[in-house]
C-alpha positions in Angstrom: 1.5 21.8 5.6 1.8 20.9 1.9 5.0 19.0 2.8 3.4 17.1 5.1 0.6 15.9 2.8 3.6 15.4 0.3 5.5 13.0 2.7 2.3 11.1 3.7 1.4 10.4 0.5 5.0 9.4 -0.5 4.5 6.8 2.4 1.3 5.8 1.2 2.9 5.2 -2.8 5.5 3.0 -1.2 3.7 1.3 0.8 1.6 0.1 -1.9 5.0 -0.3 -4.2 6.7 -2.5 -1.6 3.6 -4.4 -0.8 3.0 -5.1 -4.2 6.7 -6.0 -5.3 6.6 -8.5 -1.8 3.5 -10.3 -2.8 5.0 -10.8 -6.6 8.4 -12.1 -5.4 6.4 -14.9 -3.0 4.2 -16.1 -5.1 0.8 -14.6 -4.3 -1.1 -13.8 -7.4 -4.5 -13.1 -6.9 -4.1 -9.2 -4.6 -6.7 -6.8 -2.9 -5.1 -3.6 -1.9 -7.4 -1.0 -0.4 -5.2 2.2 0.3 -7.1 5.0 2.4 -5.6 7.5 0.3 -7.7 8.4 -2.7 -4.7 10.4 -4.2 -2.7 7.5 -4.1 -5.2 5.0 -5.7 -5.8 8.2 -8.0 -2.5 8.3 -9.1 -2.1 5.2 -9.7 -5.0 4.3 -11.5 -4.7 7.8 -14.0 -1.0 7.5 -14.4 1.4 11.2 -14.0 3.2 13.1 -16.4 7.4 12.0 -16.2 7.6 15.3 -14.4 5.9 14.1 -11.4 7.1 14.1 -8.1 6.4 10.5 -7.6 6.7 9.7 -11.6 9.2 6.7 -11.0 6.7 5.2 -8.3 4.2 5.4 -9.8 5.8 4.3 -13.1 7.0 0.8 -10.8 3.6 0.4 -9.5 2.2 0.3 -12.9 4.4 -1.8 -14.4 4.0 -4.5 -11.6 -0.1 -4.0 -12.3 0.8 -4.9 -16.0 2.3 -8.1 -14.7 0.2 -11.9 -15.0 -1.9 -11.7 -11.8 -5.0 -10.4 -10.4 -4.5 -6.8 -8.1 -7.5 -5.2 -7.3 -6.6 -1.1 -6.0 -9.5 0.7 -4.6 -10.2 3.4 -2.1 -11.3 2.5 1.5 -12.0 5.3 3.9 -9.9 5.6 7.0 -12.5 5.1 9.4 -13.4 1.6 7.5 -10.2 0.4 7.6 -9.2 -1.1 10.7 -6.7 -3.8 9.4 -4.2 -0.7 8.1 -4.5 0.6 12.1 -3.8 -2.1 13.7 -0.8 -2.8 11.4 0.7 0.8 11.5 0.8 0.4 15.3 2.5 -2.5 15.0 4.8 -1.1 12.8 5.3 1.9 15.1 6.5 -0.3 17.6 9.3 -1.6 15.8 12.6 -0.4 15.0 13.4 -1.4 11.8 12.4 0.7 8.8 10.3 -2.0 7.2 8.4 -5.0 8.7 7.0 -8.5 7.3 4.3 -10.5 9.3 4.6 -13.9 8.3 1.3 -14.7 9.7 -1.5 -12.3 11.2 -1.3 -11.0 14.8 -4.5 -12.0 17.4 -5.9 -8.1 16.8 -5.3 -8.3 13.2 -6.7 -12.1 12.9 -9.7 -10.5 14.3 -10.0 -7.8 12.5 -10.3 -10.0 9.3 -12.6 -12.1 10.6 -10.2 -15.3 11.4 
C-alpha cells in the first residue's frame, strides 16, 4: 500500500511539473493549478530535504515558481474537482504516455463553465 501512495503521488508531482514547464514554454503567464493532493501542494509549497524521494521534482517545480509569472498552487478536494476527472478519462483513453488538448473538450468546456 505505501508504494502505491508513493507512485500516485509521483504522478501527481509530475503532473504538476510537466504542466507547469508546458504553460512556461507557450507563453501563458498568469497559472491556477489546483492539485487534489494536499501532499503534493504540501511539498511543494514547504520545500524537502535533498534526500527526498522526489527532491529533484520538487527542486524543478520550485525553481519554475521562482520564474516571472503569476502560479497560484492550492489544494482542491477530489470531490470538487471535476475538470481533473474528466481529463484523467480522457487521458485513460489514449495511448500515448502524455497528452496536450489544444482546446477544451464539450465535457470539459462545461465543466468550466464555457
Amino acid at each position: 500500500m505505501v508504494r502505491r501512495r508513493c507512485l500516485v503521488l509521483y504522478a501527481e508531482i509530475m503532473a504538476i511539473l510537466h504542466g507547469l514547464q508546458l504553460c512556461w514554454n507557450n507563453g501563458y503567464r498568469s497559472i491556477v493549478c489546483y492539485p487534489d493532493s494536499l501532499k503534493a501542494v504540501s511539498l511543494i509549497k514547504d520545500g524537502v530535504s535533498h534526500f527526498h524521494t522526489f527532491a529533484n521534482e520538487i527542486h524543478n517545480i520550485r525553481q519554475l515558481l521562482r520564474r516571472d509569472w503569476n502560479v497560484v498552487i492550492d489544494h482542491i478536494l477530489r470531490e470538487g474537482n471535476e475538470c481533473a476527472d474528466i481529463l484523467a478519462k480522457l487521458g485513460t483513453s489514449s495511448n500515448s504516455p502524455k497528452v496536450v488538448l489544444e482546446s477544451s473538450s464539450p465535457e470539459l468546456s462545461s465543466s468550466l463553465g464555457f
